[in-house]
N, C-alpha and C positions, 0 to 999 in steps of 0.2 A: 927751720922745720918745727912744725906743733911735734907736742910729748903725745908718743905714740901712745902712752897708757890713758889719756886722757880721746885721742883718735878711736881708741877699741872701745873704751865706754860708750862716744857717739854714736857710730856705727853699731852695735850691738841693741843700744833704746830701741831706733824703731821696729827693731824685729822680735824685742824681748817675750813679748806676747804670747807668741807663734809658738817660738822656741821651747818658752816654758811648759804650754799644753802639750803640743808634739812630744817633748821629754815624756812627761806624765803617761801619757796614752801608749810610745812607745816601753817604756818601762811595764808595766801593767802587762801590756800585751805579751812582751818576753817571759815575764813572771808565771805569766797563765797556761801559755807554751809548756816551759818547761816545769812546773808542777803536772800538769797533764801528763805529758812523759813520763814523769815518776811516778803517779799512782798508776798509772796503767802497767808498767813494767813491776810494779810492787803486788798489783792485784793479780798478772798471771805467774807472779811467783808462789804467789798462796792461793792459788787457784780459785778466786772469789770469782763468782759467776756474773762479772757487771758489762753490760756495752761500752765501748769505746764513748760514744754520744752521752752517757751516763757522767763518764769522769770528766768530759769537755765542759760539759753543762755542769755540773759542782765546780769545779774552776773558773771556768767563765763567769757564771753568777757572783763566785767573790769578788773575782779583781774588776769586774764592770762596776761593783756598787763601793769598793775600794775607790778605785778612780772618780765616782762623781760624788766622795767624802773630800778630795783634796780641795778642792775649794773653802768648804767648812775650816778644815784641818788649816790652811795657810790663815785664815781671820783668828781663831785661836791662838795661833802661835805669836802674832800679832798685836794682840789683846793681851795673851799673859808675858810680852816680854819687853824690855830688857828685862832680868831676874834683880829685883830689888833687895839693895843687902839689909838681911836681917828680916826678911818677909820668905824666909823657907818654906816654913808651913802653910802658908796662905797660897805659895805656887804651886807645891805641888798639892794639894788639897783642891784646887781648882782644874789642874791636868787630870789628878784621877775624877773628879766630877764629869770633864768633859772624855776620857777614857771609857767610862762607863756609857756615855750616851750614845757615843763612837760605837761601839760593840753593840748596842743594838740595833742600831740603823743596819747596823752591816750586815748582821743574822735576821733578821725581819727583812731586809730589801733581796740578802740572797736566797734564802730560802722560798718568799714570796716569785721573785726570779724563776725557781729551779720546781717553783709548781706550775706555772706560765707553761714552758716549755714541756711538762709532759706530760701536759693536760694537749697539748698541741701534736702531740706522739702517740696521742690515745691510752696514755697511761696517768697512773695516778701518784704523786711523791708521796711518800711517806715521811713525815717530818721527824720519827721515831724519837717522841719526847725530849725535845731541844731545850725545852725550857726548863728542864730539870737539869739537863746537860750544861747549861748556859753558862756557867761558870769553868767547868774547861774551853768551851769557844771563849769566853775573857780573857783567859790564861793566854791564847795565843791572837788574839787582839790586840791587848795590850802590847804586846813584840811589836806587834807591826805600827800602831799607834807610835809608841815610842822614837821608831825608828824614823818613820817619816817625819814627824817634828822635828826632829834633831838635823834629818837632811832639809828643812825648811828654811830652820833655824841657819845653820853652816851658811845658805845659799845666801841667807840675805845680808850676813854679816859679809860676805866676801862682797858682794853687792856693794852696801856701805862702804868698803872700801876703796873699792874699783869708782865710784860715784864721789864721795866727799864728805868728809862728817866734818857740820860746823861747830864753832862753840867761841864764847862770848873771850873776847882778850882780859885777861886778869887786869883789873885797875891798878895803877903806879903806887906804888907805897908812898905815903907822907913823908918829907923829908926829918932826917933824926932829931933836927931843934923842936919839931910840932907831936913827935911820937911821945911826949911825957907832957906835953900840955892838957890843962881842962879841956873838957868839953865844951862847945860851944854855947851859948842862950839858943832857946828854941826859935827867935826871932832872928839868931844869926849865921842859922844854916842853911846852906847854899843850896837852890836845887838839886833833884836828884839826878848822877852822871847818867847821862845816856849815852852805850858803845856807839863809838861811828864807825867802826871796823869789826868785822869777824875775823877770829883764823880758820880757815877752810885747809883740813889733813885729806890729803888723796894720796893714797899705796905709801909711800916714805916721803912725801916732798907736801909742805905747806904755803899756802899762800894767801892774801887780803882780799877781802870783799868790803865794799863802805856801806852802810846802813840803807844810805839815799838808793843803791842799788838794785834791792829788791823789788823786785812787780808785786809779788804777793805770797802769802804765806797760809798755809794748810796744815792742819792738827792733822797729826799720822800715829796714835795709839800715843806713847810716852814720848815721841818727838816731833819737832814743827819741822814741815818741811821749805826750805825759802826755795822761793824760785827767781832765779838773779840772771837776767840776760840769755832764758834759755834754757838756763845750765841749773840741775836740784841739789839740794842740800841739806843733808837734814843733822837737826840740832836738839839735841836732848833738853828735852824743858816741853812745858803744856803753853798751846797757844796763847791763854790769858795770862802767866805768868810770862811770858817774852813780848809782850803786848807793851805790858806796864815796864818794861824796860826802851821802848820805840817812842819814837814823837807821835803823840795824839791827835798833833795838827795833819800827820803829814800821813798816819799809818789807822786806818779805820777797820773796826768788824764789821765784814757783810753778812757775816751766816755760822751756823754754830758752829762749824770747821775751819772758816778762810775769813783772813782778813786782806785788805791790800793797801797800797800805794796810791794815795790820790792822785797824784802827778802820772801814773801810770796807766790811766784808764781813759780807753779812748774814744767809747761808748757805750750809754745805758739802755740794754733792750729792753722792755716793759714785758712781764709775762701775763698770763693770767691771772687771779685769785690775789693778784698783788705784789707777786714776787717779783724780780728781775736778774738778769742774766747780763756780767759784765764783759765788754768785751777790751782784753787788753791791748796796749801797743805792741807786748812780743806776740802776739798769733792769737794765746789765749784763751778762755772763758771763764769766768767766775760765778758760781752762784752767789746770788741775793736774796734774801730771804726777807719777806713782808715786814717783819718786826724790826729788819735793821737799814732800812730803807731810811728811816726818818736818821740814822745817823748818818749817813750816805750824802742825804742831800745837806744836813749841818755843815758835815765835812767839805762841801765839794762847794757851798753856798760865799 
């Protein structure tokens, strides 16, 4: 029998997509629900004079323009993480930067929104000087801001987990009689090691991948991601600095994200304006980009 926790990751990929919009949209939509409830039941308790279609439409307008922020919101969260130690200020200096742009897409697309609709009712909104207000709508932006990066965050570290986080095998220590020797001449040191194994950590249980294995690899914010027989991996480090740890003969850049596996490629599609699109032995595509075309055909010559 396969390890079922490695069975649920496969079975989950190809529907990951779905699941995750659906999440979103169904979340959102609960939220909008019941907010609406609450101020309706709030307003005929103070007997404020508003229509039901009033409090739907100021709710609806938030979490409709909420919801086509997560997209935004998941690249940010992406961009400024893992959280680099000793770079505090620089993260959160950056969150509040993007906090603040956040709140106003939000308040400009709902308010823009909630004049749509009752310009379409025959009425008119009254924006009743928001932009002076502006800074209590951040006050409770920012909550929400907060809150969904953090459940971005959570999701994709369990991700990570459930998927596989690689990372390079520590090199053998010297043996004790060479630990107090000089250095060597600059003419008598040996090439530089290159790993021929990873360890790949999945939920509690580890295991080996060999170098030669990978199809190709792709820069993903602070991590590469290897793709090895199928199966993705991702390995903290920037694609140029795990580059220069690979064989040069065997491991080439196509494009300013992806590099791959000569031996892995199983044909070169020609695009337009220069560029090309590779296609590999597991299934597949790579982009190629014009300017690394001339190392492609080095490579592959």
């Amino acid at each position: 029998m396969g390890d079922p926790r490695r069975n649920l990751y496969e079975r989950y990929e190809p529907i990951r997509r779905p699941v995750e919009v659906a999440f979103w949209i169904v979340l959102m939509t609960l939220q909008a629900v019941f907010s609406t409830m609450v101020a309706i039941v709030d307003m005929r308790a103070r007997a404020v004079p508003r229509a039901n279609w009033e409090v739907a439409t100021w709710e609806g307008s938030s979490h409709l323009v909420l919801l086509l922020l997560i997209p935004a919101l998941v690249a940010v969260e992406r961009r400024l993480s893992p959280l680099v130690r000793g770079h505090w200020v620089r993260f959160l200096a950056w969150h509040a930067v993007a906090s603040v742009a956040f709140s106003v897409v939000h308040v400009v697309g709902m308010f823009g929104l909630r004049a749509v609709v009752y310009a379409l009712a025959g009425e008119r909104y009254e924006f009743g000087g928001w932009i002076d207000q502006w800074g209590y709508e951040y006050l409770k932006d920012v909550r929400v801001y907060a809150s969904i990066v953090f459940g971005i965050w959570a999701y994709r570290l369990f991700m990570l987990r459930l998927q596989g986080e690689a990372r390079v095998l520590d090199a053998p220590e010297a043996p004790a009689e060479q630990k107090g020797a000089a250095p060597a001449e600059p003419e008598a040191l040996s090439p530089p090691v290159r790993p021929e194994r990873f360890l790949v950590r999945k939920l509690r249980r580890e295991f080996l991948i060999a170098a030669t294995d990978i199809d190709w690899l792709q820069a993903e914010g602070n991590y590469v991601g290897l793709h090895v027989n199928g199966h993705d991996y991702l390995l903290r480090a920037t694609l140029t600095d795990f580059l220069a740890q690979l064989d040069p003969v065997r491991f080439v850049r196509v494009h300013r994200s992806h590099a791959v596996n000569l031996g892995r490629i199983k044909e070169i599609e020609p695009l337009d304006g220069g560029d090309a699109r590779l296609h590999m032995h597991d299934g597949t595509t790579v982009p190629c980009s014009r300017r690394h075309r001339d190392a492609l055909r080095a490579g592959a010559g």
